[in-house]
MARFI-810119 format. One record per residue (C-alpha): x, y, z. Coordinates in steps of 0.5 Angstrom, whole numbers, padded with zeros to 4 digits, always signed. Example, Ala and Ser with C-alpha at 12.3 -4.5 7.8 and 13.67 -1.06 7.14 Angstrom:
BEGIN
+0025-0009+0016;+0027-0002+0014;
//
This chain:
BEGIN
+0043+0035+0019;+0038+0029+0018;+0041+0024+0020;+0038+0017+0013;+0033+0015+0019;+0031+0021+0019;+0030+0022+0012;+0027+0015+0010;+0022+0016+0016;+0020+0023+0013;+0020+0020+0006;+0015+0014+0009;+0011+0019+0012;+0010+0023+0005;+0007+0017+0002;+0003+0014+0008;-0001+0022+0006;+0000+0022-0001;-0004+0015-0001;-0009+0016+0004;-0011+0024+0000;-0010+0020-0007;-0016+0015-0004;-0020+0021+0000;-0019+0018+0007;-0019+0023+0013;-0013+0021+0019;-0018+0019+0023;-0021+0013+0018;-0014+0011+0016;-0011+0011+0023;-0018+0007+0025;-0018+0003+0019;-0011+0001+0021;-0012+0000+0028;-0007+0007+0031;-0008+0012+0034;-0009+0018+0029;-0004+0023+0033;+0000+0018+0032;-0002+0016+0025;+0000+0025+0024;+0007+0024+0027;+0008+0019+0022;+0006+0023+0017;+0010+0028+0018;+0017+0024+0019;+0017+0025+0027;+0016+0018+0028;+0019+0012+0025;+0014+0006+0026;+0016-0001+0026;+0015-0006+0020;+0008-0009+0024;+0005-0001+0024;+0008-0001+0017;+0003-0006+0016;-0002-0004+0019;-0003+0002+0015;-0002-0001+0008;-0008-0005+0010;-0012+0000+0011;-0009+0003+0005;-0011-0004+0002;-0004-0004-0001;+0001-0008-0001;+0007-0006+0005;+0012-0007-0001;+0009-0001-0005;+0009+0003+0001;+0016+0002+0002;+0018+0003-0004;+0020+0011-0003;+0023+0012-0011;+0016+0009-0015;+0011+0014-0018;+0005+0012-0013;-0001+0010-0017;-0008+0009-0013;-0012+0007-0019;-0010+0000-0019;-0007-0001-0011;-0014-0004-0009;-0015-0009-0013;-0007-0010-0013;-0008-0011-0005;-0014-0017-0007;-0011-0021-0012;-0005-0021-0008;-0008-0023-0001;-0012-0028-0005;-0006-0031-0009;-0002-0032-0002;-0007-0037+0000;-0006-0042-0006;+0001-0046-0008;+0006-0043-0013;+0003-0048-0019;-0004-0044-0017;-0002-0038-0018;+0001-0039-0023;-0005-0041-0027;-0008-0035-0024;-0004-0031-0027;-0004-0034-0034;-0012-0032-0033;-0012-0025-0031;-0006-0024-0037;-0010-0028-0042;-0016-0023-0039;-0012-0018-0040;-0010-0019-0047;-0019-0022-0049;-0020-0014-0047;-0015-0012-0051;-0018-0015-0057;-0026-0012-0054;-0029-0006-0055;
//
């Protein structure tokens, strides 16, 4: 019987492989793009291991996602949007909170303009 580490540890290891498939990535490039060893990065993929917060992190970096959409083992994963989810959100944590928020007003009036435009 698995015990709800055990469990939480499998479901992360299933999403670490899903996104690493959905963006074409081999063990070994994602294990060096997140600075671990590949066997490592299979034991985790295959629940037998339960990495910390910091490798967590490590891996959604070289995933180039953010650690929460890793994290979150009830969403849908959908890679089409992860990489440029990951650079507006590294690139917003740089600036104040009134800066974000004129940055998000941009990119929803972007959004809205494409809308519009054939």
């Amino acid at each position: 019987m698995q015990t709800e580490r055990e469990k939480i540890s499998y479901k992360i290891g299933e999403r670490i492989r899903e996104f690493r498939v959905g963006k074409n990535l081999s063990q070994e490039s994602l294990a060096l793009a997140s600075e671990i060893h590949p066997a490592y990065l299979g034991r985790v993929e295959r629940g037998e291991k339960c990495p910390t917060i910091d490798t967590l992190y490590k891996i959604a970096q070289g995933l180039k996602i953010p650690l929460s959409q890793l994290l979150n083992v009830t969403a849908e994963i959908k890679p089409s949007h992860s990489e440029a989810i990951h650079r507006i959100e590294k690139a917003i944590y740089s600036l104040s909170e009134q800066e974000a928020v004129e940055i998000a007003d941009i990119i929803e009036r972007l959004i809205a303009f494409k809308k519009i435009s054939p």
